[in-house]
TORTIMI-784829 format. One record per residue (C-alpha): y, x, z; residue in three letters. Coordinates in steps of 0.5 Angstrom, whole numbers. Each point is the difference from the previous one (the first is absolute). Example, Ala and Ser with C-alpha at 12.3 -4.5 7.8 and 13.67 -1.06 7.14 Angstrom:
BEGIN
+-------+-------+-------+------+
!    py !    px !    pz ! code !
+-------+-------+-------+------+
!    -9 !    25 !    16 !  ALA !
!     7 !     2 !    -2 !  SER !
+-------+-------+-------+------+
END
This chain:
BEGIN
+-------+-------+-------+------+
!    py !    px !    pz ! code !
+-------+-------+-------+------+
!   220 !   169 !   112 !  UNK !
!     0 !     2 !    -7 !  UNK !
!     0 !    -8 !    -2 !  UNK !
!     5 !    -2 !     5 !  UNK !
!     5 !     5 !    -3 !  UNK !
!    -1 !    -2 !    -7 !  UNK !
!     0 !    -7 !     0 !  UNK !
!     7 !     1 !     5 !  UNK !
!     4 !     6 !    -5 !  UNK !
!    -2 !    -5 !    -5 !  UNK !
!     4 !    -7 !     1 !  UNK !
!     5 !     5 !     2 !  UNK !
!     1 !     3 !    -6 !  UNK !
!    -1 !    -7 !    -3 !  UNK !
!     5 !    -4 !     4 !  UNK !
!     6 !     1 !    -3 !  UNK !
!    -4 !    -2 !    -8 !  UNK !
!    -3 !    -6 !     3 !  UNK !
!     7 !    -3 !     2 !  UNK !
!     2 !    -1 !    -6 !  UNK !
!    -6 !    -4 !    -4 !  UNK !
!     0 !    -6 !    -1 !  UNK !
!     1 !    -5 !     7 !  UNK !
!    -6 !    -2 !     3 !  UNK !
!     0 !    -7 !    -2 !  UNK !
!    -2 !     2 !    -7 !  UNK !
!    -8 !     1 !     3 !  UNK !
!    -5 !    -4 !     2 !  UNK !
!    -2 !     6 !     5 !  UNK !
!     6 !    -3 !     6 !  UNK !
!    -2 !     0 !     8 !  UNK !
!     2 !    -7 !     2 !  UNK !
!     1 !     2 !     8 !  UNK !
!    -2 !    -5 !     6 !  UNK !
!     3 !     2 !     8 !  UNK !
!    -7 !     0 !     4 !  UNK !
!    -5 !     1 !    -6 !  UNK !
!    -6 !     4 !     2 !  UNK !
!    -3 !     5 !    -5 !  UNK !
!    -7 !     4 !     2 !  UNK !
!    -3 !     5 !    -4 !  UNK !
!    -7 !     3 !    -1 !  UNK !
!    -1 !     7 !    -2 !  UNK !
!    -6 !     4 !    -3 !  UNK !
!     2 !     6 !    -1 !  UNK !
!    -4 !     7 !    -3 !  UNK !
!     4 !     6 !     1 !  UNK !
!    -4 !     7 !    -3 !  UNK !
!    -7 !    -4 !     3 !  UNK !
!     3 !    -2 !     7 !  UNK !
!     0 !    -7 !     0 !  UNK !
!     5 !    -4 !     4 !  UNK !
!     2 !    -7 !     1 !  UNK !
!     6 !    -3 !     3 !  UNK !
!     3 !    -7 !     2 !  UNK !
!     9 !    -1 !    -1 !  UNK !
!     2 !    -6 !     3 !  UNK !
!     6 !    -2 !    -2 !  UNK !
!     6 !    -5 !     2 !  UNK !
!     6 !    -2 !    -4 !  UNK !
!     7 !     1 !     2 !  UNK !
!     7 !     2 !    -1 !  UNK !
!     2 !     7 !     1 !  UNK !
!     8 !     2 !     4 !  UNK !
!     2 !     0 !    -8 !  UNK !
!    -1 !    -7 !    -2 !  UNK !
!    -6 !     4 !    -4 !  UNK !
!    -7 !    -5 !     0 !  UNK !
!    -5 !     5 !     3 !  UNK !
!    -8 !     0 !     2 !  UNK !
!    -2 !     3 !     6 !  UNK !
!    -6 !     3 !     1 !  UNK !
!    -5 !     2 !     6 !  UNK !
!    -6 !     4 !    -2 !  UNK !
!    -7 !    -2 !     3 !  UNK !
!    -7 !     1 !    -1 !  UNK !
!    -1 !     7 !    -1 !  UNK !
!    -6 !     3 !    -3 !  UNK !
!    -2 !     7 !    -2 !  UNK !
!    -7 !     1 !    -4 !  UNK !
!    -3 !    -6 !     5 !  UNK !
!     3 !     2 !     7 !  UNK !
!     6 !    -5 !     3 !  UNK !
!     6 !     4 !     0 !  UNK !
!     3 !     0 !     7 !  UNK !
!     7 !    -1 !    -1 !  UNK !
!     6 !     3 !     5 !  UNK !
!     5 !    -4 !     3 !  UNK !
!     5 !     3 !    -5 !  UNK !
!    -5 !    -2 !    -7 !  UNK !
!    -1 !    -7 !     3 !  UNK !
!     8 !    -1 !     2 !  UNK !
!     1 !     2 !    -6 !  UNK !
!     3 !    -4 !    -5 !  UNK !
!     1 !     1 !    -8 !  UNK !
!     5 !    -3 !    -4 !  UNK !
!    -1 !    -2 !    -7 !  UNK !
!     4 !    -4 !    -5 !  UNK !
!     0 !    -4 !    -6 !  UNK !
!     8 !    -1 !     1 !  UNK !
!     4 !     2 !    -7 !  UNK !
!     5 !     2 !     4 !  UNK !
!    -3 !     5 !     6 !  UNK !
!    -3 !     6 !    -3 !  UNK !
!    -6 !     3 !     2 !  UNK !
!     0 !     4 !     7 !  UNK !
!    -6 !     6 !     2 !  UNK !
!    -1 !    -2 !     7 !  UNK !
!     0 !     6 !     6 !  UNK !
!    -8 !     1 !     0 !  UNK !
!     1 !     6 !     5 !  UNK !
!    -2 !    -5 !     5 !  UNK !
!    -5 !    -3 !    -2 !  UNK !
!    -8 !     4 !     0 !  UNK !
!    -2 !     4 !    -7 !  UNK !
!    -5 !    -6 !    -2 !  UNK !
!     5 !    -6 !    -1 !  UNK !
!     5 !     4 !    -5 !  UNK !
!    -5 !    -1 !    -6 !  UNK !
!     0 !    -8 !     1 !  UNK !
!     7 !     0 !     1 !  UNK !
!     1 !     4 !    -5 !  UNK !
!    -4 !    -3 !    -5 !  UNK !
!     3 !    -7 !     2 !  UNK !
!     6 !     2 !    -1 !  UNK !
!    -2 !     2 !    -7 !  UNK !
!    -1 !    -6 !    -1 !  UNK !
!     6 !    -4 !     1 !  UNK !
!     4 !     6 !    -3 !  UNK !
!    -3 !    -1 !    -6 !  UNK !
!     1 !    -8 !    -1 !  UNK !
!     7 !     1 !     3 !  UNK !
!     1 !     5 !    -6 !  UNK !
!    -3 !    -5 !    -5 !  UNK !
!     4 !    -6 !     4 !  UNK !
!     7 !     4 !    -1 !  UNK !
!    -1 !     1 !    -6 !  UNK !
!     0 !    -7 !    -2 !  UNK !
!    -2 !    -1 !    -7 !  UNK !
!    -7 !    -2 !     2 !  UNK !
!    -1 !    -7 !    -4 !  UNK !
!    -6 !     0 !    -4 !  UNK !
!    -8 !     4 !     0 !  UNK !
!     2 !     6 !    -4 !  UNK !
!     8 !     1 !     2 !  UNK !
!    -1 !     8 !     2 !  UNK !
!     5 !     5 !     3 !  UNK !
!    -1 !     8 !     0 !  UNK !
!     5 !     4 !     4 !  UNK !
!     0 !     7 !    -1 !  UNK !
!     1 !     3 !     7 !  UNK !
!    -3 !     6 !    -1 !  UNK !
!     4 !     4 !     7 !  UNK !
!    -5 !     3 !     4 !  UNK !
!    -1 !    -3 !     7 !  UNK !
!    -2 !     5 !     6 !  UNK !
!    -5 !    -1 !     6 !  UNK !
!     0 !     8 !     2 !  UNK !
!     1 !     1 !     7 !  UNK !
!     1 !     7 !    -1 !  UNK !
!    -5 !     2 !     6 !  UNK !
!    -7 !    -3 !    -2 !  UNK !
!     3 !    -2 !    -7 !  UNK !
!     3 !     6 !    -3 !  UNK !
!     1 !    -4 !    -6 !  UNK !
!    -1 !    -7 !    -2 !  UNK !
!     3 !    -4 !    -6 !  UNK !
!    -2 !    -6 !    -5 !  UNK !
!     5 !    -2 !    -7 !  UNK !
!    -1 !    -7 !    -3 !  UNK !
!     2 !    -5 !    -3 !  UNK !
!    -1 !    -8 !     0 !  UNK !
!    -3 !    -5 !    -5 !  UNK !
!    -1 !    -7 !     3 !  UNK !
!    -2 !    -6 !    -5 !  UNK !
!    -1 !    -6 !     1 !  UNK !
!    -8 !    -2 !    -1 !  UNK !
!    -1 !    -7 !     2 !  UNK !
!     3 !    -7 !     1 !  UNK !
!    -5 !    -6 !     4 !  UNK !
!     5 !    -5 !     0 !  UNK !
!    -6 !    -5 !     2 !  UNK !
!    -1 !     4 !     5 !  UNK !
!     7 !     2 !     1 !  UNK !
!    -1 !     8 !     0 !  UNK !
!     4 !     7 !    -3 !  UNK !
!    -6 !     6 !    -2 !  UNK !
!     5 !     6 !     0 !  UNK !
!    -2 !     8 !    -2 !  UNK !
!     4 !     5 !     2 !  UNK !
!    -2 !     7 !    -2 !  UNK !
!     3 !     7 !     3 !  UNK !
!    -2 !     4 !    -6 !  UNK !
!     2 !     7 !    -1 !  UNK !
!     7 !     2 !    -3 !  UNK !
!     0 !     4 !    -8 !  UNK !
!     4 !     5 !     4 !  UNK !
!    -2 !     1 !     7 !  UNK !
!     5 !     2 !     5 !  UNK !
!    -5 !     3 !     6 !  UNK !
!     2 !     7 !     1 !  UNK !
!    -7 !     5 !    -2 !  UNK !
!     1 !     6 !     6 !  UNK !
!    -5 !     4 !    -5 !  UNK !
!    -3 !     0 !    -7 !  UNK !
!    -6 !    -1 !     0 !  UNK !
!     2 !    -7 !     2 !  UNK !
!     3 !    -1 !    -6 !  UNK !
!    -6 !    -1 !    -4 !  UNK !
!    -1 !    -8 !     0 !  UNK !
!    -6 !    -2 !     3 !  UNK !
!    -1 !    -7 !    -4 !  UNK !
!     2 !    -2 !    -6 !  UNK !
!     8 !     0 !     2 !  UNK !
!     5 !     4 !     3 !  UNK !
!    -2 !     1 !     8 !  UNK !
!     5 !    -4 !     4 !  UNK !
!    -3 !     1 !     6 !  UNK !
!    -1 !     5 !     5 !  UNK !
!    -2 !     2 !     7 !  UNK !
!    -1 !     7 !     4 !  UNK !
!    -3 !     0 !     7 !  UNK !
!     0 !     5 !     6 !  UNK !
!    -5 !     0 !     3 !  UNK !
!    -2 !     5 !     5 !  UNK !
!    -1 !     7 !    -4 !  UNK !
!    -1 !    -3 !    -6 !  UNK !
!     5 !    -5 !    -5 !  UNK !
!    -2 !    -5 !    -4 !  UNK !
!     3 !    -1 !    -7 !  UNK !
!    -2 !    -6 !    -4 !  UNK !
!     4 !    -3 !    -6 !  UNK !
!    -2 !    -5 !    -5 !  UNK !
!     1 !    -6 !    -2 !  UNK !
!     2 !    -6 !     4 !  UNK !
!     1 !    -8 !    -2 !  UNK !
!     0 !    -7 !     4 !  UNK !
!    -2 !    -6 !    -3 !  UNK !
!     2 !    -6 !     4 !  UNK !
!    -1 !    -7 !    -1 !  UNK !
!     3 !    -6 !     4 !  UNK !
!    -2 !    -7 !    -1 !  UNK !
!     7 !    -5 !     2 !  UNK !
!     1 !    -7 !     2 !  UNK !
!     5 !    -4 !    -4 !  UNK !
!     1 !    -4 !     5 !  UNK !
!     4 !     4 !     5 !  UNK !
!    -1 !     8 !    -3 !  UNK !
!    -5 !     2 !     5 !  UNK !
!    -5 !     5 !    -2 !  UNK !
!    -7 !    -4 !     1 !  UNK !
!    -5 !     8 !    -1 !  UNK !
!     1 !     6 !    -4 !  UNK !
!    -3 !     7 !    -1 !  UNK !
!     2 !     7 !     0 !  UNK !
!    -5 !     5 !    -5 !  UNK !
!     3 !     7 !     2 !  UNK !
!    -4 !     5 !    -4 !  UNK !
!     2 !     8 !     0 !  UNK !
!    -3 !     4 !    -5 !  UNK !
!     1 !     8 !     2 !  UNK !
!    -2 !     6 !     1 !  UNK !
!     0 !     4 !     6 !  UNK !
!     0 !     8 !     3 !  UNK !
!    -1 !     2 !     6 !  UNK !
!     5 !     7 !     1 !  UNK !
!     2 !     4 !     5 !  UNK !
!     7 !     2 !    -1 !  UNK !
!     6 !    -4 !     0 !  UNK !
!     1 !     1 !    -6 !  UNK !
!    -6 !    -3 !    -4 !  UNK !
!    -2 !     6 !    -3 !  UNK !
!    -6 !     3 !     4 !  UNK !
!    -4 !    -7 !    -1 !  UNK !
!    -7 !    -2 !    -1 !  UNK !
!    -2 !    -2 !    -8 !  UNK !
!     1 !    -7 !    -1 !  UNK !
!    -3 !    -6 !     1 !  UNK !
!     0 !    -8 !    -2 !  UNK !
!     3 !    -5 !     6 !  UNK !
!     0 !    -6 !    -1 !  UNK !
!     3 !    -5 !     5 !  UNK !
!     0 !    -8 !     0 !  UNK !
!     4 !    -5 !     4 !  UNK !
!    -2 !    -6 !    -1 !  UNK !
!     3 !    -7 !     5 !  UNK !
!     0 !    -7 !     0 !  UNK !
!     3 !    -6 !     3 !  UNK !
!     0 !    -7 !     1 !  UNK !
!     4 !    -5 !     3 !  UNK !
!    -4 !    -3 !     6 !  UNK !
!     3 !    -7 !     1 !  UNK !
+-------+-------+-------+------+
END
């Protein structure tokens, strides 16, 4: 649940700032809607060594608001080489994204859908709400036009049950990379680096040390069974997105989504009765691609 809060708290807490940047005209980046447009994307995905791949077929219409909207159906489910059996509930779900100035980023309700289908949906979302924060701000014209939005405030994914504690701290950098106007594209990066004064709460001092060359901004404490595992560290996204200039879609893009942190292994909840430290390293790495 962890990239699912972090990317919803995030355009909540920067809603407000985008609204009052430059109108969307003034970018190069805007979604040109058209009622019936199919969408399908390919997936590939590594997640911490597991791989999956997914297909999100979508279509364009108008939400009860007068909002353009992309309604999506997930298909194609594939976890380390084995199809995914989808349940009626996962296949009847629809997952909608917009590029719609004017209609905000939503977290869909994924209590009903299986546990293997939150990372793709997710990981899309992420996608869409990144160009959606570059497209609202408005001023992206030219290759070298960049932005950076300290953020900073912490989002949390603990459940309080298996997730004692979960909490990541960011900030935005999004540049403008690359202009093919013969092959009518935008290259944007969006990296999610970590803040100078990160805002996650440290439950104990040894988490307080960083782990990499910055303050830690991220950190994660799981119980499991008699035991918990604490980790902190360093957590960063790069993401990359190649977009049409005809109508703004996004033709493919990437997520790198490295953590670089220490973990211990402890008996008490209180993190004090633990193993020595040790170095853990987790890597997420997506791609997608427009399928037609």
């Amino acid at each position: 649940m962890k990239l699912l809060s972090a990317v919803a708290l995030a355009l909540l807490g920067v809603g407000s700032w985008l609204f009052a940047q430059s109108a969307l005209g003034d970018t190069v980046l805007g979604r040109h809607y058209r009622a019936g447009e199919t969408l399908v994307y390919r997936m590939k995905a590594v997640n911490d060594g597991r791989k999956y791949e997914a297909r999100a077929s979508g279509l364009v219409k108008k939400d009860t608001d007068g909002t353009w909207i992309e309604e999506y159906a997930w298909s194609n489910v594939v976890f380390d080489g084995v199809r995914l059996a989808l349940s009626a509930a996962s296949t009847d779900f629809r997952q909608v994204l917009s590029l719609d100035p004017a209609k905000t980023p939503a977290v869909p309700n994924l209590t009903i859908v299986q546990p293997q289908l939150i990372g793709p949906i997710t990981d899309l979302l992420t996608f869409y709400s990144d160009l959606w924060l570059a497209q609202k701000a408005g001023h992206f014209q030219k290759v070298g036009d960049h932005l950076y939005y300290e953020h900073g405030t912490p989002s949390a994914w603990a459940d309080g049950n298996f997730i004692v504690v979960g909490e990541d701290s960011i900030d935005f950098d999004i540049s403008l990379t690359q202009l093919d106007q013969p092959g009518k594209t935008a290259t944007l990066l969006i990296r999610h680096v970590p803040p100078k004064k990160p805002q996650i709460r440290i439950p104990v001092g040894w988490m307080q040390a960083p782990v990499a060359e910055t303050p830690n901004n991220w950190v994660n404490v799981v119980h499991a069974g008699e035991q918990y595992v604490a980790q902190v560290g360093k957590e960063t996204f790069e993401v990359k997105l190649t977009i049409s200039l005809t109508d703004g879609k996004i033709l493919s893009g990437s997520i790198d989504n490295p953590v670089t942190a220490t973990e211990r292994f402890c008996k008490d909840a209180a993190l004090l009765n633990c193993s020595e430290p040790h170095p853990r390293a987790i890597l997420r790495q997506i791609e997608i691609s427009f399928a037609q």
